[in-house]
C-alpha positions in Angstrom: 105.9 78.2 108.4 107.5 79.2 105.2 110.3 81.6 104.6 109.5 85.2 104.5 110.6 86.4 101.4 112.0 89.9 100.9 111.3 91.4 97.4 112.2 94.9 95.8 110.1 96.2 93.1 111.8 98.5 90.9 108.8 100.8 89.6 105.9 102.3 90.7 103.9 102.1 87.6 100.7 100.1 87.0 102.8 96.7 86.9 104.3 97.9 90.1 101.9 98.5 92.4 100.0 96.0 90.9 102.6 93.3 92.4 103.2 95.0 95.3 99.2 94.6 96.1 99.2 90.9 95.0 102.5 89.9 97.0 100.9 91.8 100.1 98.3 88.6 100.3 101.6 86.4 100.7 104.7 86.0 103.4 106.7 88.4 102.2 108.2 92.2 103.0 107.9 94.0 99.4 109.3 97.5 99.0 108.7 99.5 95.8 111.5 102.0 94.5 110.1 105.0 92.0 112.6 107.3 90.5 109.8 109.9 89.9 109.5 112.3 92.8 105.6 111.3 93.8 102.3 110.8 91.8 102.0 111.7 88.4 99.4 114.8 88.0 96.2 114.4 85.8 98.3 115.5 82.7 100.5 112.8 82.5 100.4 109.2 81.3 97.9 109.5 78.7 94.8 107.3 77.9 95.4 103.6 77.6 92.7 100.6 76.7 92.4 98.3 79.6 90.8 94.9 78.6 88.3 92.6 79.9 91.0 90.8 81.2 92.9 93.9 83.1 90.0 94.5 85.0 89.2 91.0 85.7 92.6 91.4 87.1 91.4 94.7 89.1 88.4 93.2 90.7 90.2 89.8 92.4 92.1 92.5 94.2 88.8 94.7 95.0 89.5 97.6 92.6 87.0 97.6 89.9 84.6 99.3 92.2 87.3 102.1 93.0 87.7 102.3 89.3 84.2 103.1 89.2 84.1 105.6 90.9 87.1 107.3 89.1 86.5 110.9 87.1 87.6 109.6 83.8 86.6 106.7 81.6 84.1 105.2 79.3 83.5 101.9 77.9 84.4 100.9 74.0 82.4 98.2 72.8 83.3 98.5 69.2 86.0 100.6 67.2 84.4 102.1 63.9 86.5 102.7 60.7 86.4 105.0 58.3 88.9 106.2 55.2 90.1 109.8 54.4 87.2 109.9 51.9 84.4 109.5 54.4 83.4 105.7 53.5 82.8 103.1 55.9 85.2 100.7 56.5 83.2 98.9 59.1 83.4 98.2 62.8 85.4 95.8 65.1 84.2 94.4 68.4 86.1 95.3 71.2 84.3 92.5 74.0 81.3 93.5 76.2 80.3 93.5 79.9 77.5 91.1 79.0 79.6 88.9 77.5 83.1 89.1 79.1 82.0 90.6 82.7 83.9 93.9 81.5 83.6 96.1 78.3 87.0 97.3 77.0 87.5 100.7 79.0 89.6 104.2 77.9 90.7 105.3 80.8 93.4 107.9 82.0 96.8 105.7 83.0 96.7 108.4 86.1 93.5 107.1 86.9 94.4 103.8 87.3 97.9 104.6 89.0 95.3 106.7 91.5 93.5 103.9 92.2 96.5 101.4 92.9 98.1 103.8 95.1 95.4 104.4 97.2 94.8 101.0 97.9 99.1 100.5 98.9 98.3 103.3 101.2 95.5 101.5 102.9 97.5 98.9 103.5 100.7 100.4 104.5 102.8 98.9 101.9 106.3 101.1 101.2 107.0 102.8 98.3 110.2 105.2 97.8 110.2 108.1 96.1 113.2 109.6 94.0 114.3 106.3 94.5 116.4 105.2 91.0 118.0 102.0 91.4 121.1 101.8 89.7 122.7 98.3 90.2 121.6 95.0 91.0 124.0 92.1 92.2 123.4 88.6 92.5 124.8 86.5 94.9 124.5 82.9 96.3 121.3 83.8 98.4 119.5 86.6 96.6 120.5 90.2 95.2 122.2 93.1 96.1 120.0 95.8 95.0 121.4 99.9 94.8 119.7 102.7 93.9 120.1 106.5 94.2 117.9 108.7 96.6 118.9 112.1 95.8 122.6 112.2 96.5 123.1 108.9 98.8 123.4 105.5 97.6 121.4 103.0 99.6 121.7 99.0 99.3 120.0 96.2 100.5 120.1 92.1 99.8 116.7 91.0 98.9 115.3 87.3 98.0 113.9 88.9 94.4 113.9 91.6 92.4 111.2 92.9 90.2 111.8 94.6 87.5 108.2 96.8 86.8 110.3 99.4 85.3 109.4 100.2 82.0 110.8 99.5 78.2 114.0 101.6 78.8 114.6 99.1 82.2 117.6 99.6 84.0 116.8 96.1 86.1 116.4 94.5 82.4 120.1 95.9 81.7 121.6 94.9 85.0 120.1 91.3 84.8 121.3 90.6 81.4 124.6 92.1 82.6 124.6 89.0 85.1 123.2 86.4 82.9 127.1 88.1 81.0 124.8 88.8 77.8 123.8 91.8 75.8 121.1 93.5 76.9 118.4 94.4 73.6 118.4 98.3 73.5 115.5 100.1 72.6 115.3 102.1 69.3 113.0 104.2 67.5 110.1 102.2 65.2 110.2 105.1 62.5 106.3 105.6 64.0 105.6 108.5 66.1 101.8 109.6 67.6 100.8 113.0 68.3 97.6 114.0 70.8 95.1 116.3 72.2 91.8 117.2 73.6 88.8 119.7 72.8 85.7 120.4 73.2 84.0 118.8 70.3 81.3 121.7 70.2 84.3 123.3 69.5 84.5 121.6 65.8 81.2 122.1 63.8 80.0 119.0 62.2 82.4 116.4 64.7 79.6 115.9 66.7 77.6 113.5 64.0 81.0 111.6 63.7 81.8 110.6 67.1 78.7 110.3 69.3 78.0 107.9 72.5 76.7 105.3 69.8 80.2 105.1 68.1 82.7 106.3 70.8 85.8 105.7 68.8 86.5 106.3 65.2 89.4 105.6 63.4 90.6 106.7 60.3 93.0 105.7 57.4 94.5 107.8 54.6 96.9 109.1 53.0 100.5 110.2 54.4 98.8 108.3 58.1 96.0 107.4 60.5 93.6 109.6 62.7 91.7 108.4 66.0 89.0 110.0 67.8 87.3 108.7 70.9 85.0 110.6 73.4 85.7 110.3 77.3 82.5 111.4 78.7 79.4 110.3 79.1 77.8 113.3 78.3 79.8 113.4 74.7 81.3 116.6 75.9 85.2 116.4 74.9 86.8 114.4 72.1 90.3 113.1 72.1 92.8 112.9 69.4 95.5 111.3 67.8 97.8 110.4 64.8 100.1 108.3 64.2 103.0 108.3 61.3 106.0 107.5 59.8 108.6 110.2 60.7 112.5 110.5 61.0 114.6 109.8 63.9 115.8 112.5 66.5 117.2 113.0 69.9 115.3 113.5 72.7 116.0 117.3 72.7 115.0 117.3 68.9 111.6 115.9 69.6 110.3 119.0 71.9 109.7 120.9 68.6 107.3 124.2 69.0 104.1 123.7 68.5 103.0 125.0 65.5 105.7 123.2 63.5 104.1 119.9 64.9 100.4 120.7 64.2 101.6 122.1 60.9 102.7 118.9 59.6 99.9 117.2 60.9 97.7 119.6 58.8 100.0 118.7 55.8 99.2 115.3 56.1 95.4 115.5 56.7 93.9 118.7 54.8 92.2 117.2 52.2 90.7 114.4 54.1 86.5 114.6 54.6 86.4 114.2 58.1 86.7 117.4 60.2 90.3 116.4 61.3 91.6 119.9 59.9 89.6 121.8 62.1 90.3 119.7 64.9 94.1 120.0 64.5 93.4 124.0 64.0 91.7 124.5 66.9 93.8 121.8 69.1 96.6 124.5 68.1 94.8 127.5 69.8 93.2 125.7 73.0 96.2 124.0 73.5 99.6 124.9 75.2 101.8 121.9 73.5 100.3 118.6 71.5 101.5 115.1 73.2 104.8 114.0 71.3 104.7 110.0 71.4 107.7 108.9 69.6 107.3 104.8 69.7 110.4 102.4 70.4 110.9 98.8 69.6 113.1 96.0 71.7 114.2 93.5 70.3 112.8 90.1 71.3 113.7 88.9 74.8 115.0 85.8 75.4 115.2 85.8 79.1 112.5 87.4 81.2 114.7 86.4 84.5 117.9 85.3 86.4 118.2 83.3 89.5 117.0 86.6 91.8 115.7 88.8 89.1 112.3 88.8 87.5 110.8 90.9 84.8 107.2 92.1 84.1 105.3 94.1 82.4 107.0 96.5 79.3 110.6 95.4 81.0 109.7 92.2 79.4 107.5 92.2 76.6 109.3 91.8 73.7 109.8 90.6 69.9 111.7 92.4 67.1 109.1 94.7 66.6 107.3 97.1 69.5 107.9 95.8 73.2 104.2 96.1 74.2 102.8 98.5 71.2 100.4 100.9 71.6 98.8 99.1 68.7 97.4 95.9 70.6 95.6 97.9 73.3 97.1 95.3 75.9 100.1 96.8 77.4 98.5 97.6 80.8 95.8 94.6 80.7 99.5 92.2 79.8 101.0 93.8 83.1 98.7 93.4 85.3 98.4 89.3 84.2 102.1 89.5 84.7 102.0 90.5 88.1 99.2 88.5 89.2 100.4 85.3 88.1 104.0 85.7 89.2 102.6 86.2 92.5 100.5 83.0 92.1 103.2 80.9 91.1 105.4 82.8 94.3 101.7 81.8 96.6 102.4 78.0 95.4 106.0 78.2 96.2 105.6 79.2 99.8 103.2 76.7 100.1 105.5 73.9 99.2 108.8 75.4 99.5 110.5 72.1 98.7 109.3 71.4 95.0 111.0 73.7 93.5 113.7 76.6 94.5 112.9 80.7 93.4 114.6 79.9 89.6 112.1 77.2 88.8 109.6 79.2 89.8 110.3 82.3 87.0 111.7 80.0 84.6 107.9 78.7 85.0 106.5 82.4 84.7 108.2 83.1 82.3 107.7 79.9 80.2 103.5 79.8 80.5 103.4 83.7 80.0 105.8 84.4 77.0 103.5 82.2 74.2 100.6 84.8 75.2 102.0 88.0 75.5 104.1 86.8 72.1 101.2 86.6 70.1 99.6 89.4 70.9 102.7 91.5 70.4 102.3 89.7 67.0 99.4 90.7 65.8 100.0 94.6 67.2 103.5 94.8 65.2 101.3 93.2 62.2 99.4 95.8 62.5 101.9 98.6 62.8 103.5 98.0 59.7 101.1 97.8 57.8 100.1 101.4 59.0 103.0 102.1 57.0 102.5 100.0 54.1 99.1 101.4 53.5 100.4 105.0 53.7 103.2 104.2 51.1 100.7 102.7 49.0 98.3 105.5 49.3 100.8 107.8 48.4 100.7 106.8 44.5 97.4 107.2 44.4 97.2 111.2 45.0 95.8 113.2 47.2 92.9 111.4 48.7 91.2 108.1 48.1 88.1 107.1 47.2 86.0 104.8 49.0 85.9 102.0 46.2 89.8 101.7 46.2 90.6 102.1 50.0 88.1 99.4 50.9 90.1 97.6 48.7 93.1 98.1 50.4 91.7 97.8 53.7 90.6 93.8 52.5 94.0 93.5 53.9 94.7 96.3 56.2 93.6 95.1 59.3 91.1 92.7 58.5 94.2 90.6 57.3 94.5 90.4 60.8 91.0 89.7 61.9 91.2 86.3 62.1 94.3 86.0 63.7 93.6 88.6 65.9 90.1 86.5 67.1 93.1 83.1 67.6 95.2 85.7 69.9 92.3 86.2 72.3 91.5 82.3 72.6 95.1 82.3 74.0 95.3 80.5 77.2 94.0 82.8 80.1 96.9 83.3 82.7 95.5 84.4 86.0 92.8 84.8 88.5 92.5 86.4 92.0 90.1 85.6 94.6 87.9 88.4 95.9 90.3 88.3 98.7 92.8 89.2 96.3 94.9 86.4 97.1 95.9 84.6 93.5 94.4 81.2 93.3 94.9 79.6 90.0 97.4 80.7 87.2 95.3 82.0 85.0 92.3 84.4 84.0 89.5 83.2 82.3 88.1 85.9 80.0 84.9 84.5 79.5 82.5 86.1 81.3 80.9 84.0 84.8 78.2 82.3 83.5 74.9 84.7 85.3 72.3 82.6 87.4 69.5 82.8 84.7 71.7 82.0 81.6 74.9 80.5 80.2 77.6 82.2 78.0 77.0 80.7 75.4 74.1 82.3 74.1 71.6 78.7 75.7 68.5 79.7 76.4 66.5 78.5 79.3 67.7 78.4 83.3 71.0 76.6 84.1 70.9 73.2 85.4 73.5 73.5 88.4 71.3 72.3 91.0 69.8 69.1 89.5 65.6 68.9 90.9 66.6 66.1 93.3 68.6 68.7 95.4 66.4 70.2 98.1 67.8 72.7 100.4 67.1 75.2 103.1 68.4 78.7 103.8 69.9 79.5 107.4 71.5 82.7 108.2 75.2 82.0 108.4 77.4 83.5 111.6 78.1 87.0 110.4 74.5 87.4 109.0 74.6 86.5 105.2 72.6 83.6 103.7 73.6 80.1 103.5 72.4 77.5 102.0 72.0 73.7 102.8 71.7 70.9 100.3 70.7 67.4 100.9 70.5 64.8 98.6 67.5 62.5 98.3 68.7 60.3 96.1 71.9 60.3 94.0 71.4 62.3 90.7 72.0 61.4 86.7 74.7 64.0 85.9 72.4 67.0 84.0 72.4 67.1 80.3 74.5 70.9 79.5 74.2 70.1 76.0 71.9 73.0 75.3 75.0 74.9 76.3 76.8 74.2 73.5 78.2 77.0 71.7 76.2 78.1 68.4 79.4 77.9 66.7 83.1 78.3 68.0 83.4 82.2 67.4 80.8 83.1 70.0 83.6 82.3 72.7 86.0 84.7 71.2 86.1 87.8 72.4 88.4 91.1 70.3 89.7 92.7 72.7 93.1 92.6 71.6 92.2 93.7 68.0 93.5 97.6 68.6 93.3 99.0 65.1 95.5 102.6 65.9 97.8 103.8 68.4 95.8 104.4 71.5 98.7 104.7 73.4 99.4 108.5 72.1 96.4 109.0 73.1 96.5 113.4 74.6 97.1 113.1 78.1 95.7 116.9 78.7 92.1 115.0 78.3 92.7 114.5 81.9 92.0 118.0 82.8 88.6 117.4 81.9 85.9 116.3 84.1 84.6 112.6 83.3 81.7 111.0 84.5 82.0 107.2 86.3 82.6 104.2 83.1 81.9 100.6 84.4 78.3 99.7 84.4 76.5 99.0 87.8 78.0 96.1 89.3 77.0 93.1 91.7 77.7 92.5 95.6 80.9 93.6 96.2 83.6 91.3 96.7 84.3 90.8 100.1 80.4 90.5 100.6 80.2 88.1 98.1 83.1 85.5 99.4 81.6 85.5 102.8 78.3 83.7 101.5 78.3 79.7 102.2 76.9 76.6 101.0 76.5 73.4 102.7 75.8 70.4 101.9 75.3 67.4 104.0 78.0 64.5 103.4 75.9 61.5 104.2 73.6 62.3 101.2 76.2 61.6 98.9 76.6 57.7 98.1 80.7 56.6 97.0 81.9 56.9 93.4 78.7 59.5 92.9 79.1 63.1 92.2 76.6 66.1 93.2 76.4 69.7 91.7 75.3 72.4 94.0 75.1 76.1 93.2 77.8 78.6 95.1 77.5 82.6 94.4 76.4 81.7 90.9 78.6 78.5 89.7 78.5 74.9 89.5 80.3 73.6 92.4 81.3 69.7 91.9 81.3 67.3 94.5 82.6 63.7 94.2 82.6 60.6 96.8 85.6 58.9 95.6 86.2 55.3 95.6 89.1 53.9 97.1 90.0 52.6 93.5 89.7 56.5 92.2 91.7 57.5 95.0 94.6 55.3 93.9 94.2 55.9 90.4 94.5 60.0 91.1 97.7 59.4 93.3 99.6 56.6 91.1 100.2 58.8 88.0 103.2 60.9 87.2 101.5 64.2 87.8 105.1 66.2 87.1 104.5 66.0 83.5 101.2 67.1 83.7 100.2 70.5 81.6 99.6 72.2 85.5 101.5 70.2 87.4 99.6 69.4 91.0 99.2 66.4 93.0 96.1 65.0 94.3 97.2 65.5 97.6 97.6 68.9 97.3 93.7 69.6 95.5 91.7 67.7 98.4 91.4 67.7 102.7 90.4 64.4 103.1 91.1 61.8 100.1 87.7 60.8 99.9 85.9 64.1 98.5 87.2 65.8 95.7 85.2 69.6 95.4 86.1 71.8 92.5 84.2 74.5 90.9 82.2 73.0 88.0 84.0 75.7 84.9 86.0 74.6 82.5 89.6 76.1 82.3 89.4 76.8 78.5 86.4 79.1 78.0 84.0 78.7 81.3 81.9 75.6 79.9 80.5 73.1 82.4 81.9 69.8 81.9 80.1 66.5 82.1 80.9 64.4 85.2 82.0 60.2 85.0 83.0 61.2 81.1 86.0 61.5 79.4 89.2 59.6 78.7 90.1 59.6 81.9 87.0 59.1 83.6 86.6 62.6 85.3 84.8 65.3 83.2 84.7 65.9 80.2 84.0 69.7 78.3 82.2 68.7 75.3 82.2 72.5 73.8 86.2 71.9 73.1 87.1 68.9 74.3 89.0 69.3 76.9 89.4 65.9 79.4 90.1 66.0 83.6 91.1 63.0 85.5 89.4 61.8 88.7 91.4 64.9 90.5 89.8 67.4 87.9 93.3 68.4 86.7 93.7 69.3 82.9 94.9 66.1 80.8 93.6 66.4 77.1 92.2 69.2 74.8 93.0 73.1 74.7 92.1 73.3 78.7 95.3 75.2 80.1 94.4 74.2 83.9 93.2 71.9 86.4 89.5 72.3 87.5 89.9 75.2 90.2 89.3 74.5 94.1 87.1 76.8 95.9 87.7 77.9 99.1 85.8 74.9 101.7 86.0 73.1 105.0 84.5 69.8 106.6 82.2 70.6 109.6 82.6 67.3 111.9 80.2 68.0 114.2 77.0 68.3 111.8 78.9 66.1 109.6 78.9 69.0 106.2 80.4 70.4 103.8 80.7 73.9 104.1 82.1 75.7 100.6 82.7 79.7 101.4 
């Protein structure tokens, strides 16, 4: 049995209990320290964009469904831009449910924080309040962690500490202490955001600006930028905010009254076409104090961990611009990949305790995530600057622009970025979760799960999964859900997926990261509204779903053939290895391998190899008996797998994922579910 590990999480945030429900699946006793005094009310936090892949993240640990069910939130397919003088810029995708499973969502941070905390409750897992820690130690077996509750200092020696505490970390400053190297220091960007809420019946004319057709509009001008996005179905209430250059001050100096703020946010907008002065006027009567968001940058980080100290989330995001800016839209959708991948890689090392010790294993966490969160960060810091460039610029050229001239200058402000921006989301994925919530491979595909009647890539026609020499039965299985059975007649030709070739390379790019304005500053009094449900109707649940099984019988199946069956909607390979392809898996060097794994550990009995049939890169099907390596082969990319399905050529980040199965002697099948 493997060692239980005891972990402290410092931070209760969304990258917090987010790893404190992932390491819950594993052997381990997890406590979370908070320093704030219990749940944040409905006021706090703010809205944030969660992406496709944040809630990809949510559902392998059940809560997309809790989610929604949630008050607040609505999905944002597209961001429309405008300039000052009323022209249309044009829009940018944001990723669909169609497409990507999930659409882009605004939703209240509280909401989400709600929905995480509820489901530590329900299972019982700790969480301290008041609880500030204020040292960590490490020593030859773990770390001394301290921390404040009220006035008494508590300690306790853990395996691993998590830092899930935020850009102004405390654990970040501690660790770097130990590592005996300066920790980076946040400072002040020179960009602040300001926020609110109305009622947009409140503002004659907003209504034929923002509308259920374009949810969020966003605006650039002179002297700044102004964002608008509804948060209700019904297109009741509007949201706000601004972002611009201003000058540093303390923390004291930032809780300015009122009407000085919204007074310079009417200097800077009062000419502009859009209704944004009568927004900020009658944001300044309804309400009792805008949201002051001053944004801070950290400096790059070098080192995301010690031997017995991990970061995640904004503790580590980092480059010499913004830590996780409000400007990429991926700060919480980055966290939550953080958490469920370092508690992956912490699944694997339990498993096999003696391939690596606890550094390896966040060396490797930090090494596979750091090139994906680095260009996102990128791309977001890009795009804050030139926020400021494009003001400066504008500032020459009077009081407002015209259409002809800011189209011009938006040529390069952001669609500079489009392009890059498109690379940033063909990064490779980092995580998955079963519906368990367990995580079973390192990363998340953001491609959407190929549906039954279709493929992702735009094919038309059914899917070929179960080839037309397959026959099968149905059976009801022990706990009353349908099974199927699968024998083989006769050993098939491996189906031709060509038809399921992308129409060209963008249509498996989603935008999700593109975030053209702060929507981190977004008000967070729009939480005192009342918000109808956000996620469109979904399939089976999840625990309902991974209790459905597929057999297949094992004597169908000739050696050195494979079979394709269908399980809950994907290709499932099957392959009768040789003795010669058994050898040939198991004599290579797999160390060195992209996603290092041995043969050993992907198959129960050395002869049958089952993997689901989706390629690692972007959810293709690859070809069986193909390749240079004479596995499968991905023809949409060009990605090759060996005999053991793991990843050896092309932009494929992983080995060909296992699904849950077992041998059933006695009927002599193969049981997957």
């Amino acid at each position: 049995m493997s060692h239980q590990l005891n972990i402290i999480i410092a931070g209760g945030g969304i990258s917090g209990a987010t790893a404190a429900l992932f390491l819950s699946h594993l052997n381990v006793n997890v406590v979370v320290l908070e320093s704030r005094p219990g749940r944040m009310t409905s006021i706090e936090g703010g809205i944030v964009m969660l992406g496709p892949n944040g809630m990809h993240v949510l559902q392998g640990l059940g809560l997309a469904e809790a989610l929604h069910h949630r008050p607040n939130g609505i999905q944002v397919p597209w961001l429309h831009m405008y300039d000052s003088a009323g022209g249309r810029l044009g829009k940018v995708p944001q990723g669909s449910a169609e497409r990507y499973g999930f659409s882009s969502t605004m939703i209240t941070r509280w909401d989400i924080q709600e929905v995480l905390l509820d489901a530590m409750e329900k299972k019982r897992l700790s969480i301290v309040w008041s609880a500030k820690v204020e040292d960590a130690e490490e020593v030859t077996d773990g770390v001394i962690v301290r921390w404040r509750e009220g006035s008494t200092i508590k300690a306790r020696k853990v395996d691993l500490l998590v830092g899930a505490d935020g850009i102004w970390s405390i654990v970040r400053t501690k660790m770097y202490a130990t590592l005996k190297i300066p920790a980076p220091k946040p400072r002040y960007s020179g960009l602040v955001g300001v926020g609110g809420a109305i009622d947009k019946s409140s503002v004659h004319g907003l209504a034929q600006y923002v509308t259920l057709e374009k949810p969020v509009v966003m605006v650039q001008g002179r002297l700044g930028f102004f964002g608008m996005t509804l948060f209700d179905r019904e297109a009741k209430y509007v949201g706000w905010w601004t972002t611009h250059e201003a000058a540093d001050r303390s923390r004291d100096e930032w809780k300015v009254p009122k009407d000085q703020i919204y007074g310079e946010i009417l200097r800077r907008y009062a000419d502009w076409a859009f209704p944004i002065p009568q927004i900020i006027n009658t944001a300044e009567v309804v309400d009792a104090a805008p949201f002051v968001w001053p944004i801070y940058e950290v400096d790059n980080l070098q080192h995301w961990h010690s031997k017995s100290i991990v970061l995640v989330g904004d503790a580590a995001h980092g480059l010499p611009r913004l830590a996780m800016p409000p400007h990429s839209g991926q700060g919480a959708s980055q966290a939550l990949e953080d958490t469920a991948y370092l508690a992956y890689l912490l699944r694997q090392h339990q498993l096999n305790p003696s391939s690596s010790d606890l550094k390896d294993v966040l060396a490797r966490f930090q090494r596979d995530r750091q090139p994906r969160v680095d260009e996102i960060v990128v791309e977001a810091n890009r795009h804050g600057d030139q926020k400021r460039e494009l003001d400066r610029a504008s500032c020459s050229t009077g009081n407002s622009f015209n259409s002809a001239s800011h189209r011009r200058q938006f040529s390069t402000y952001p669609m500079a970025t489009y392009q890059a921006v498109k690379k940033s989301i063909n990064l490779a994925p980092t995580v998955r979760a079963l519906p368990s919530g367990i995580p079973s491979a390192p990363r998340l595909n953001l491609a959407a799960r190929a549906p039954s009647d279709g493929h992702g890539h735009d094919a038309s026609g059914p899917r070929a999964d179960a080839p037309a020499r397959f026959t099968g039965s149905f059976t009801n299985s022990a706990v009353g859900l349908v099974s199927k059975t699968f024998i083989v007649k006769d050993a098939p030709q491996v189906p031709d997926f060509s038809s399921y070739r992308p129409k060209d390379d963008n249509a498996n790019r989603a935008m999700s990261y593109f975030m053209a304005g702060s929507l981190g500053v977004l008000s967070a009094s729009v939480a005192q509204s009342t918000i109808t449900s956000f996620l469109e109707t979904m399939a089976a649940s999840a625990d309902v779903l991974a209790l459905a099984k597929t057999e297949v019988q094992l004597a169908s199946i000739p050696e050195g053939k494979n079979v394709i069956i269908k399980w809950r909607g994907k290709p499932v390979f099957i392959r009768h290895r040789t003795p010669d392809e058994i050898e040939e898996a198991r004599s290579v060097n797999w160390k060195t391998f992209r996603d290092p794994q041995s043969d050993e550990d992907r198959v129960k009995k050395p002869e049958w190899l089952v993997m689901l049939g989706v390629c690692t890169h972007l959810g293709c099907v690859p070809i069986g008996e193909s390749g240079d390596y004479g596995g499968w082969f991905c023809p949409c990319h060009g990605s090759h797998y060996d005999i053991s399905g793991r990843a050896r050529k092309g932009p494929a980040p992983l080995n060909l994922e296992i699904p849950p199965y077992d041998f059933n002697e006695a009927d002599g099948k193969l049981v997957v579910g």
